[in-house]
N, C-alpha and C positions, 0 to 999 in steps of 0.2 A: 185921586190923581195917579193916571199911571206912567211908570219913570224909567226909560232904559238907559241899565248901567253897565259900563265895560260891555257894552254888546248884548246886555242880556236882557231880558223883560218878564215881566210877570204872566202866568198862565194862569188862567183862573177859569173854574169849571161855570159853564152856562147855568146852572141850578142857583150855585154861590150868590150872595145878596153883598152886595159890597156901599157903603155907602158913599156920595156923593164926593164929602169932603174926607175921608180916608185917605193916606199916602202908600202906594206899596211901592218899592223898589226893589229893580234887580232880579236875580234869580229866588223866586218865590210860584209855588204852585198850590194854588189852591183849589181844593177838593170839592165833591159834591156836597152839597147843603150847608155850608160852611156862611156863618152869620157877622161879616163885619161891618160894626158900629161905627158911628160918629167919633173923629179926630183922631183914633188909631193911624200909627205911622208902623210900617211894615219894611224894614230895611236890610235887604241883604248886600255883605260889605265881602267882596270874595269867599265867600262859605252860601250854600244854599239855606231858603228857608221851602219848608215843609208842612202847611195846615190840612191835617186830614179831614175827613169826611163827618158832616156833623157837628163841628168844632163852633162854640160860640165867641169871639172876640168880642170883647166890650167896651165902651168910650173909652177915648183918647189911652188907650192900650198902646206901649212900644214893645216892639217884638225884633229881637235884631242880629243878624248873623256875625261871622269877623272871620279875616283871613289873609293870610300873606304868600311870602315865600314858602317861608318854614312853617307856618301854622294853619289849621282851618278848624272852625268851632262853626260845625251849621246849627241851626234851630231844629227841631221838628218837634212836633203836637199831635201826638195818637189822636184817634175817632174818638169824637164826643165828650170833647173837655170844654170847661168853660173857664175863660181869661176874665176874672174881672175888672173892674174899671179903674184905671189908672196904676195897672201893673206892668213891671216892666221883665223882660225875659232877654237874656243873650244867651246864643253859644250852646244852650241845654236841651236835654230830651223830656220832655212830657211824654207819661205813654199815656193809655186809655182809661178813659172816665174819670180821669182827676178833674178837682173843684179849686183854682185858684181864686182867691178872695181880692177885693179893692184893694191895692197899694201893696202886693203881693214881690218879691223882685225873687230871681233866679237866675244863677250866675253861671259862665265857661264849663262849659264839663261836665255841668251837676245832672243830675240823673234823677227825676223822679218815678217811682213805682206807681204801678197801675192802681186807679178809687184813691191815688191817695190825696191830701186837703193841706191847703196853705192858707190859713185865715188870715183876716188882716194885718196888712201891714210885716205879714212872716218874711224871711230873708231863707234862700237856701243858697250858700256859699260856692264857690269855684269847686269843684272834684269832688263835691259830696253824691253820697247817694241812699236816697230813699227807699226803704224798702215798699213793698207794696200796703196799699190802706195805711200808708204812717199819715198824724194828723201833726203838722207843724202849728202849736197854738198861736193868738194873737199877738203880734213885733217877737215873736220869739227868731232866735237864730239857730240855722244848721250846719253842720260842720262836720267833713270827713267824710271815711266810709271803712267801718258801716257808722250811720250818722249820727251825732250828739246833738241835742238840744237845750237853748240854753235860755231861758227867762232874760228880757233885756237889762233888769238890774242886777247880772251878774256878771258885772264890766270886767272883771279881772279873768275868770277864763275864757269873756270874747276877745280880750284881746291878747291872749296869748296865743288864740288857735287861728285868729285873724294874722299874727306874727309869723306864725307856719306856713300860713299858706303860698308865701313867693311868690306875689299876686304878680309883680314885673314881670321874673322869669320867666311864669308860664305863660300869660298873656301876651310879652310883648318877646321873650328869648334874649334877655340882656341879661346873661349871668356873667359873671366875672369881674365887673366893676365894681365899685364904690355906689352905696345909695343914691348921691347926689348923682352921680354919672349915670345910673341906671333911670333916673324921673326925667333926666335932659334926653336919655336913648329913646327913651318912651314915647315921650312928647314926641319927638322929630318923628318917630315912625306914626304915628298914630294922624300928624298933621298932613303926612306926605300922604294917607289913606282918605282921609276926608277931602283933599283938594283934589283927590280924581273925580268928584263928583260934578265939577267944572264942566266936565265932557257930558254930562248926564243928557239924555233927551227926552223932555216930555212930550207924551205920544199926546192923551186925552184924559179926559173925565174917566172913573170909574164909577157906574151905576149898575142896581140890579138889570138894565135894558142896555148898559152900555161895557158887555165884557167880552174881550180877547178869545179867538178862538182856543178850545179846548185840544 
């Protein structure tokens, strides 16, 4: 399905294989040879998204930008990475020839390095970054920069580095409150973002025989 938001719509290169039931929205461009799968939703939210050339997306993959007044967190995906299936990305940079794994997620800011690998179920957190070839092992977490890893039964330094990170702040720019005030700041911002999509217009189908000019 392709979906224009705030005026914008996806470009998507003639080569590209997109499937049928795929969603992409919004400011999204995608590249030569670039392979998306079944029930991938593709959503840019005021920030662009970015799939380069060669890049494999795989089932039901969400890929998602964000952005406001004060903030913008685009996506983008170096040449010839592959997203596994049922992973989720906002806001971050993939560079070139990383291997995301099934159930993979990558958050605001984070940075991964070139070849480098997120096995299953790996988490790389808001503002971390990857150096190049780092392998995040399986449900392991990343954090920071330059970035730590942490086995997921080691609850007590994720969540003290999960505590650092002012995921409000940075995300939504509600410093100066009270916790409580800052989840009600959130919410409102975040609802008054998703009900512009009211305005949304869907164009058509997206197929490998039915894509947008280039």
């Amino acid at each position: 399905m392709h979906i224009e938001h705030q005026k914008k719509k996806p470009i998507i290169h003639p080569s590209a294989w997109v499937a049928s039931n795929a969603v992409i929205s919004g400011e999204v461009i995608v590249e030569e040879e670039v392979y998306i799968s079944s029930g991938a939703v593709i959503i840019a939210e005021g920030a662009p998204i970015h799939i380069k050339r060669g890049t494999i997306i795989m089932k039901n993959v969400v890929l998602k930008s964000s952005g406001g007044k004060t903030i913008s967190y685009p996506l983008l995906i170096e040449e010839h990475t592959l997203i596994g299936p049922y992973a989720y990305l906002i806001g971050c940079t993939i560079e070139r020839k990383c291997f995301l794994a099934a159930g993979a997620k990558v958050y605001n800011r984070a940075y991964i390095g070139e070849q480098s690998i997120i096995e299953i179920n790996g988490v790389v957190h808001i503002d971390t970054n990857l150096k190049a070839k780092t392998i995040v092992p399986t449900q392991h977490m990343a954090f920071g920069d330059p970035a730590k890893i942490y086995p997921p039964d080691d609850t007590g330094k994720i969540a003290k580095e999960t505590e650092s990170l002012n995921f409000l702040d940075t995300l939504f720019q509600v410093k100066d409150k009270s916790k409580d005030l800052k989840y009600v700041d959130a919410l409102e911002q975040y609802h008054h973002m998703l009900f512009e999509h009211k305005s949304d217009d869907i164009k058509r189908n997206l197929s490998s025989k039915s894509i947008d000019k280039w």
